[in-house]
C-alpha positions as CSV (number, residue, x, y, z in Angstrom):
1,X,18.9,-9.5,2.9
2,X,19.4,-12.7,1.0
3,X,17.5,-16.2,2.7
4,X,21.3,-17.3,2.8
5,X,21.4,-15.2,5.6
6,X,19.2,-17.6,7.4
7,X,20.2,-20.2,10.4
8,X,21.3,-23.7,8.0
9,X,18.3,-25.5,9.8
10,X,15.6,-23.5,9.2
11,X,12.1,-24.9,8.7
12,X,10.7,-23.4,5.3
13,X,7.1,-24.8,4.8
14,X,5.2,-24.0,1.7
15,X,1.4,-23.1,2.5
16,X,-1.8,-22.5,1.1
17,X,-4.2,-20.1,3.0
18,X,-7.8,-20.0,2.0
19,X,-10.0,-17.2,2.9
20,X,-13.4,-17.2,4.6
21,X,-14.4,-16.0,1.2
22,X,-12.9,-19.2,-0.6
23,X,-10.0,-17.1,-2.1
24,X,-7.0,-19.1,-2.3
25,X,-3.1,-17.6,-1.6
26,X,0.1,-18.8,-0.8
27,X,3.4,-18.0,1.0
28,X,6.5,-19.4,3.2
29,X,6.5,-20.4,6.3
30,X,9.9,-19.7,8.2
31,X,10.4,-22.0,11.6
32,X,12.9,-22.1,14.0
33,X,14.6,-26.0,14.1
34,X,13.9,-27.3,17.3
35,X,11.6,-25.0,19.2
36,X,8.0,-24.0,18.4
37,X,8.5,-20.1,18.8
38,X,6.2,-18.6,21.1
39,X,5.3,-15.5,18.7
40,X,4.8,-15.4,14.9
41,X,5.5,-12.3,12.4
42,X,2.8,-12.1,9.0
43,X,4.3,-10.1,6.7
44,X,2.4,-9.3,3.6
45,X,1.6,-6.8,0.9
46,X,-1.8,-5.3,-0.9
47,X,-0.3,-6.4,-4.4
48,X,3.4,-8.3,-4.0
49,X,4.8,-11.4,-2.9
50,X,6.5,-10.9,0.4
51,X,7.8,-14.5,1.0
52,X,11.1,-13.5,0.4
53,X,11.1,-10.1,2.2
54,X,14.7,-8.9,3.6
55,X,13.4,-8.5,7.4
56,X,12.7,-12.3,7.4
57,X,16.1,-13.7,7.9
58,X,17.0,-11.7,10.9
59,X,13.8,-12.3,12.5
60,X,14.0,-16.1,11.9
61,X,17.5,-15.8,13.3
62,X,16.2,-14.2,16.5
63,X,13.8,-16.7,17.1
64,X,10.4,-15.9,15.8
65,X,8.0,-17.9,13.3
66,X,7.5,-16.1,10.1
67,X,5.0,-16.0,7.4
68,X,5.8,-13.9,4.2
69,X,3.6,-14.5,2.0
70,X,0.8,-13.2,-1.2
71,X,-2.7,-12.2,-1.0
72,X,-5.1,-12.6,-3.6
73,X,-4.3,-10.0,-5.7
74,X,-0.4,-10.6,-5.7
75,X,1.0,-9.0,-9.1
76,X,-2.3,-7.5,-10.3
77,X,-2.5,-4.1,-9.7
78,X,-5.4,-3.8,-11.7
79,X,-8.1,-5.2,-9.3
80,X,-6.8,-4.3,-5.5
81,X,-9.7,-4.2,-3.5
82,X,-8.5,-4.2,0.5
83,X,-11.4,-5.1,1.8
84,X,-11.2,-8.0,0.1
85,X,-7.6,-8.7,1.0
86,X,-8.2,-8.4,4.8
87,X,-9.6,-11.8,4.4
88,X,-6.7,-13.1,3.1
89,X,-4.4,-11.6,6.2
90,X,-6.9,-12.5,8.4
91,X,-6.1,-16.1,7.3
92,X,-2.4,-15.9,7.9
93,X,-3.2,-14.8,11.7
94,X,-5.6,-17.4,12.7
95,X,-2.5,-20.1,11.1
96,X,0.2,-18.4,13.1
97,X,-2.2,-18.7,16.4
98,X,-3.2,-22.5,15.2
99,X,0.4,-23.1,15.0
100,X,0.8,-22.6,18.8
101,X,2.2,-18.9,18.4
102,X,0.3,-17.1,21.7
103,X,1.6,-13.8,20.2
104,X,1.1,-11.9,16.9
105,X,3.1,-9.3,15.3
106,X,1.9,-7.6,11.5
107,X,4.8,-6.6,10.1
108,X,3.8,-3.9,7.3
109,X,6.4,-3.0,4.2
110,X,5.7,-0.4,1.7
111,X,2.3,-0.8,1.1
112,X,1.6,-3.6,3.3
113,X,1.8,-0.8,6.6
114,X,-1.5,0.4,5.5
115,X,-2.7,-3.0,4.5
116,X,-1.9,-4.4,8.1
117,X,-2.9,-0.6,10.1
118,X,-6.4,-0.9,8.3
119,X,-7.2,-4.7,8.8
120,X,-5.7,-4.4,12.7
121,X,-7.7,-1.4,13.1
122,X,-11.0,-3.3,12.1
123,X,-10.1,-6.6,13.9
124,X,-9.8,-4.2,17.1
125,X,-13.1,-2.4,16.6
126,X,-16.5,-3.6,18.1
127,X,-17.7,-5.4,15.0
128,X,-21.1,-3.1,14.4
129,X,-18.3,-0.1,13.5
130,X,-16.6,-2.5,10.9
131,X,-16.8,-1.1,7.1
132,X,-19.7,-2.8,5.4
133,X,-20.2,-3.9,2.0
134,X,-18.9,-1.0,-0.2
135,X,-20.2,0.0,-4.3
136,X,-17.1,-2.5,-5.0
137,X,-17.2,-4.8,-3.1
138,X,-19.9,-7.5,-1.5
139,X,-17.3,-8.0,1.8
140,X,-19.2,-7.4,5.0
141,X,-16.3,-6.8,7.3
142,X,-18.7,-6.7,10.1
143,X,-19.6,-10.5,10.2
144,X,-15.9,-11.3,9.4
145,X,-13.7,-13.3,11.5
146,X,-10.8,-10.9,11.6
147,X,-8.3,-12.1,14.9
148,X,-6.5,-8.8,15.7
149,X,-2.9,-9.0,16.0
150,X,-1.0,-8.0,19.3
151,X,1.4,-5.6,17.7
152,X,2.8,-3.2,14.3
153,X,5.9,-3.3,13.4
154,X,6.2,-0.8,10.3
155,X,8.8,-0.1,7.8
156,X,9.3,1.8,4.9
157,X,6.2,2.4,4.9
158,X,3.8,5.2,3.2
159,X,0.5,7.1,3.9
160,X,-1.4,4.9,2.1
161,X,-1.5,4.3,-2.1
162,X,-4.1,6.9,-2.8
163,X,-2.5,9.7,-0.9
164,X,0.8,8.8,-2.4
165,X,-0.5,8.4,-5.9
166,X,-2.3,12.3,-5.4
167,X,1.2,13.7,-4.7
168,X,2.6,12.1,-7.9
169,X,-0.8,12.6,-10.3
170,X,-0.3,14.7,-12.9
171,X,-2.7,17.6,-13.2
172,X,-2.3,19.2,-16.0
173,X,-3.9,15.9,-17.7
174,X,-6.7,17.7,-19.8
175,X,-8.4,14.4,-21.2
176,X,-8.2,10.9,-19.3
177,X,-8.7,9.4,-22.8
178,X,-5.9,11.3,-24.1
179,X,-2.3,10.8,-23.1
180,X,-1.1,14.0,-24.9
181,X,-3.7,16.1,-23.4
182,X,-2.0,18.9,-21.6
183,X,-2.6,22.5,-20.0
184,X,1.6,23.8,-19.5
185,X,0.3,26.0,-16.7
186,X,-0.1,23.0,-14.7
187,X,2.9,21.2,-15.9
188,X,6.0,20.8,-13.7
189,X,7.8,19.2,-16.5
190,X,7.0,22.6,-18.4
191,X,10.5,25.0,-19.0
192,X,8.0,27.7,-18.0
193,X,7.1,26.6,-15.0
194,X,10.9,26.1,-13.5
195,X,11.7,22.7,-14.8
196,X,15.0,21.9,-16.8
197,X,17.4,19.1,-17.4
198,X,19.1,17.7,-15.8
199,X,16.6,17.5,-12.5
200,X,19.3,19.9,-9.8
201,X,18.4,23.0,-8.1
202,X,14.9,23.2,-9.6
203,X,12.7,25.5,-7.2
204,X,8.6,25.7,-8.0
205,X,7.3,29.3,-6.7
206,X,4.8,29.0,-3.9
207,X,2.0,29.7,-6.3
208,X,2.3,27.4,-8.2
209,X,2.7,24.6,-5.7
210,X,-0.8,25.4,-4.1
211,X,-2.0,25.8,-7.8
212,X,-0.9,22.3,-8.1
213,X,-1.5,20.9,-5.0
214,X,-5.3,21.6,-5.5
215,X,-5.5,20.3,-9.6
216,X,-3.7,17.3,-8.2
217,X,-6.9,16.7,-5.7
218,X,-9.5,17.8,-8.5
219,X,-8.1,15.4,-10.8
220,X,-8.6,12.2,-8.3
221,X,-12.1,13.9,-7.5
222,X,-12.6,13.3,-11.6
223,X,-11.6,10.0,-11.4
224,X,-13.6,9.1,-8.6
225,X,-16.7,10.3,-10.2
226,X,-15.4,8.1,-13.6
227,X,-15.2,5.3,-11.5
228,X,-18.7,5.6,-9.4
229,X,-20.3,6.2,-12.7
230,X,-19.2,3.0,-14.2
231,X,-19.9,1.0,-11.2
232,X,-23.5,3.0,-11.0
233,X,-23.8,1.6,-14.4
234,X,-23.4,-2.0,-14.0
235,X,-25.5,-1.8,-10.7
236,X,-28.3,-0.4,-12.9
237,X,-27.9,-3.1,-15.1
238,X,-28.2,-6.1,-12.8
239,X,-31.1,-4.1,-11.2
240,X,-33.2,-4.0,-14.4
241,X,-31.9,-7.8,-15.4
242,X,-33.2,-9.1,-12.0
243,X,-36.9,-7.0,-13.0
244,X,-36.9,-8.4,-16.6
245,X,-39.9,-10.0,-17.2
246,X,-39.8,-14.2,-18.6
247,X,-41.1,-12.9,-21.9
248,X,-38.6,-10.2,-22.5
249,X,-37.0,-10.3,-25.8
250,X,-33.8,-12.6,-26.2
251,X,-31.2,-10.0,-27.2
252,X,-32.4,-7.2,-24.2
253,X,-31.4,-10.1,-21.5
254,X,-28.3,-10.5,-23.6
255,X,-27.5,-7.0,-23.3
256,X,-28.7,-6.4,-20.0
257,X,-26.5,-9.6,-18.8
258,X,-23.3,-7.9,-20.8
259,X,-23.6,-4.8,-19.1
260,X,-23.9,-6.4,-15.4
261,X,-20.5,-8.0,-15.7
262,X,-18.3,-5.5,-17.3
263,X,-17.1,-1.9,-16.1
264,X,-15.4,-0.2,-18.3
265,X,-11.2,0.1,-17.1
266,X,-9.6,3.3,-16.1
267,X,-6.2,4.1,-17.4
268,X,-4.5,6.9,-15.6
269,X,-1.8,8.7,-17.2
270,X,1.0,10.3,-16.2
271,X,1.4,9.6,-12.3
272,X,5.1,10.3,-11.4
273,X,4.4,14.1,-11.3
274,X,5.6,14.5,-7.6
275,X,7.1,18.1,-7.5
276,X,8.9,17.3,-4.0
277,X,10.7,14.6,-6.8
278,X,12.4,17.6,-8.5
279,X,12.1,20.4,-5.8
280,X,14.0,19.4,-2.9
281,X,13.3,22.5,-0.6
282,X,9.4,21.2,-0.3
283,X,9.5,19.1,2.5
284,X,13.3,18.3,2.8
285,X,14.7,15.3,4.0
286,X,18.0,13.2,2.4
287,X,16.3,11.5,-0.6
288,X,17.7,12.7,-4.2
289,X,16.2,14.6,-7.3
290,X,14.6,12.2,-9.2
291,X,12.2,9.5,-10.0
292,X,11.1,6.4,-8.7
293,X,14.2,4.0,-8.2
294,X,16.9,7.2,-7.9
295,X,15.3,7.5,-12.3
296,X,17.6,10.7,-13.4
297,X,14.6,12.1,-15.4
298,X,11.3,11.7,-13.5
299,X,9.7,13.7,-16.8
300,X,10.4,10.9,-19.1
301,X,8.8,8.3,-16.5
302,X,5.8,10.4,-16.3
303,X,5.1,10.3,-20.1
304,X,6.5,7.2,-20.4
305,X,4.1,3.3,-20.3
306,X,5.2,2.5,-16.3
307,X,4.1,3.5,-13.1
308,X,1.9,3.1,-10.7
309,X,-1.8,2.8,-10.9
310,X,-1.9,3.0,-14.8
311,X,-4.9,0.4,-15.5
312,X,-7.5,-0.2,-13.2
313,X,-10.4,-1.2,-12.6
314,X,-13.2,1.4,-11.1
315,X,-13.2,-0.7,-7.8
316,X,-9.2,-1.2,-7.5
317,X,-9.6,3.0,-8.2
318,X,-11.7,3.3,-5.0
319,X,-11.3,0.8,-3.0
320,X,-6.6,1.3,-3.5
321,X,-5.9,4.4,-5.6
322,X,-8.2,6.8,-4.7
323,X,-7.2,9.1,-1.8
324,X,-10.3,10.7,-1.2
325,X,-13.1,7.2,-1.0
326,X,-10.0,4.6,-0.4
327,X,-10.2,3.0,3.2
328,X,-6.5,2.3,3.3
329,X,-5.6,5.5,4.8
330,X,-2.5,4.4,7.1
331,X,-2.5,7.8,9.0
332,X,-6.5,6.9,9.7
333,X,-6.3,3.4,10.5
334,X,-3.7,4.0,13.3
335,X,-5.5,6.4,14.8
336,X,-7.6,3.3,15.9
337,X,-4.8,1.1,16.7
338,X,-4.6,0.2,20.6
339,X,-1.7,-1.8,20.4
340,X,2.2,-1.4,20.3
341,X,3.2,0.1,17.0
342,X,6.8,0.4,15.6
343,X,7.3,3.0,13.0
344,X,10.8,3.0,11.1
345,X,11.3,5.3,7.9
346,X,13.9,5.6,5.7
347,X,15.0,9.4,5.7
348,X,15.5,9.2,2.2
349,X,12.1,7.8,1.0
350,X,10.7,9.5,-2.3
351,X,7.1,8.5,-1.4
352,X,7.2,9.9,2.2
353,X,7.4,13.4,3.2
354,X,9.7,13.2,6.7
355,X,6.5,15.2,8.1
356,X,4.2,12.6,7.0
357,X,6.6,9.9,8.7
358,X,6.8,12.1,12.0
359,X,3.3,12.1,11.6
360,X,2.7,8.2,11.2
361,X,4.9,8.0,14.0
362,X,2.6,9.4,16.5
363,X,-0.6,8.3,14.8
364,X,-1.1,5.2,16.9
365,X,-4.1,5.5,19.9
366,X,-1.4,3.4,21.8
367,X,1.3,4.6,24.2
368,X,3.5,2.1,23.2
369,X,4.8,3.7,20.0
370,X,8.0,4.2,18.9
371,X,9.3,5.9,15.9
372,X,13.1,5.2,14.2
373,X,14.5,6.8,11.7
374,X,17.2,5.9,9.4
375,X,19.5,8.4,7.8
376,X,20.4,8.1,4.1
377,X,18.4,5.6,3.1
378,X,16.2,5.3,0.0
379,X,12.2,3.3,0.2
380,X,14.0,0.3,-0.1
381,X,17.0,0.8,2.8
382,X,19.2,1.0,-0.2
383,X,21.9,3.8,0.5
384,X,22.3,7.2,-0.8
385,X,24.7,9.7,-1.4
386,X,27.8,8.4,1.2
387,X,28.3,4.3,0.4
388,X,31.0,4.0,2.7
389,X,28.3,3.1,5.2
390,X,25.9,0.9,2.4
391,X,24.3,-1.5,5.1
392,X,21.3,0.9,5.8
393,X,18.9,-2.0,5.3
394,X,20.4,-3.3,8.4
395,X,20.1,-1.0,10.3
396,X,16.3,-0.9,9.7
397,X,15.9,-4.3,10.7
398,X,18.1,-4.3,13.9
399,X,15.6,-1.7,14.9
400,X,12.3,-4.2,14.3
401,X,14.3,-7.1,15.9
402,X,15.1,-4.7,19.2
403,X,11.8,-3.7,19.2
404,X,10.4,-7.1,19.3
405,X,12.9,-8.6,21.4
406,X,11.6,-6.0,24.1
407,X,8.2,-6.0,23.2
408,X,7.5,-9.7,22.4
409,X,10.4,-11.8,23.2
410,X,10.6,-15.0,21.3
411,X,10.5,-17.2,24.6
């Protein structure tokens, strides 16, 4: 939804937010004219800038104060570490609540419903259960000042990156320092396999889905144990530069000092290998055969330089990507969240099975949950199939405005 959508007089503020950790960000911040609004909406995202979100304008318009805004990382997939990132929400909160908004709401997009489900699911915990520092990151989450939110409103969301990213990674990936490197029994792309162009009325035999299924979760295993090795590595390294004796010899301190600040990058090849993408019998629901962005030929974006998660750092692997050591697990994190939750999914979503929506839907600890969904609608509201309705982005955000209009009202 355009920011032309907004009321003529609306207050747009530029801001700077600066973590407890020093880190610097910036965002928008969306006012009523004439009022100071009694509750206040953060909206942000692991890894994009969310200033100019579509569910912004209708919220403004019904009253609320809104900040959408960047975190640290905004851009750079190649270093998202959320623990690190929590600092940076945690900022936005505490500037809505200095503002004079008595109420909180984290609104969560994409990837920012696990970003706001883990940070309010820490903020709520006694702060002895907090995650402490991790092998990738210093952040003590347990001495943080992390004011929890009084509500979720979530949509279009997913399960979290890493558990995505497993349903899309290829396994038949032989060598992570080869491309090319391929075993065709694990292919879904393969002709032998069931695959063929163009991407209709493909159907993967039961074997070979759970043959799949379980190279998909042996391959992020491998990666994890690439990552942990490299940041084993540079720990080792500052360990024996901190024991170096005053007399050692100039070019081992050199060495030593080389190898304490550089870990070696993972590139991950091939990671639009979803079979629900081409099968549509596993796990229906209304979205289309295809890759990401409705792609007629998800094969070619596999092999091809995009994607998601394709150079990384070994701590943006574990800390984002991984779905067995990230924390960002969304279906996790609400299990701990006390306080009203919203869940609205778009039937149509490629990166959400409609049984891993259902399930977010009820993950919440809270009684107060409620779970919408919208019919036709791609990851991004965007119609499919029948455009004679295409305003399914709409109806998305009518259902967070009702929601918070019951829930939190404005005045």
């Amino acid at each position: 939804m355009p920011l032309s959508a907004l009321p003529k007089d609306t207050i747009i503020e530029p801001v700077v937010f600066t973590s407890a950790d020093g880190a610097l960000s910036r965002g928008l911040f969306y006012r009523p004219a004439g009022r100071q609004p009694r509750v206040g909406v953060h909206l942000m995202h692991p890894r994009t800038d969310q200033s100019l979100n579509y569910n912004i304008p209708p919220l403004v318009r019904a009253g609320y104060a809104v900040i959408g805004r960047a975190g640290r990382a905004v851009n750079n997939d190649v270093d998202t570490v959320h623990e690190e990132i929590l600092l940076d929400l945690a900022a936005g909160v505490r500037m809505l609540r200095d503002s004079g908004c008595e109420r909180v709401v984290l609104l969560g997009n994409s990837g920012g419903g696990s970003l706001a489900s883990l940070y309010q699911s820490q903020a709520q915990a006694v702060a002895a259960s907090r995650l402490g520092p991790q092998p990738y990151t210093n952040v003590d989450l347990r001495s943080a000042d992390l004011p929890p939110a009084d509500g979720l409103a979530l949509i279009g969301i997913h399960v979290g990156e890493g558990r995505v990213l497993q349903d899309m990674l290829d396994p038949s990936v032989t060598d992570e320092r080869d491309p090319f490197a391929r075993d065709p029994d694990l292919d879904m792309y393969d002709p032998g396999n069931g695959f063929r162009v163009p991407v209709t009325g493909i159907r993967y035999d039961a074997a070979f889905v759970e043959r799949y299924r379980a190279a998909q979760l042996h391959r992020v295993q491998r990666l994890d144990e690439l990552a942990r090795a490299a940041l084993s590595a540079q720990a080792r390294a500052r360990q024996e530069l901190a024991a170096l004796p005053g007399d050692a010899l100039p070019a081992q301190r050199l060495t030593l000092e080389r190898l304490a600040v550089q870990a070696p990058f993972l590139t991950i090849y091939r990671t639009t290998a979803d079979l629900a993408m081409a099968d549509l019998t596993i796990d229906p629901d209304d979205r289309s055969a295809g890759g990401h962005d409705g792609h007629p030929r998800p094969d070619l974006q596999n092999w091809s330089t995009s994607g998601f998660a394709r150079y990384l750092t070994p701590r943006a692997w574990l800390s984002t990507w991984s779905a067995t050591s990230s924390h960002a697990s969304t279906l996790r994190s609400l299990a701990a969240v006390t306080s009203p939750t919203l869940v609205v999914h778009y039937a149509g979503d490629v990166y959400t099975r409609m049984r891993d929506a259902r399930a977010l839907g009820q993950a919440a600890a809270t009684d107060d949950k409620t779970f919408v969904l919208v019919r036709r609608a791609d990851h991004y509201g965007r119609p499919i199939g029948d455009t004679s309705s295409p305003d399914r982005v709409s109806e998305g955000t009518d259902a967070v405005v009702t929601w918070m209009t019951s829930h939190f009202p404005p005045d």
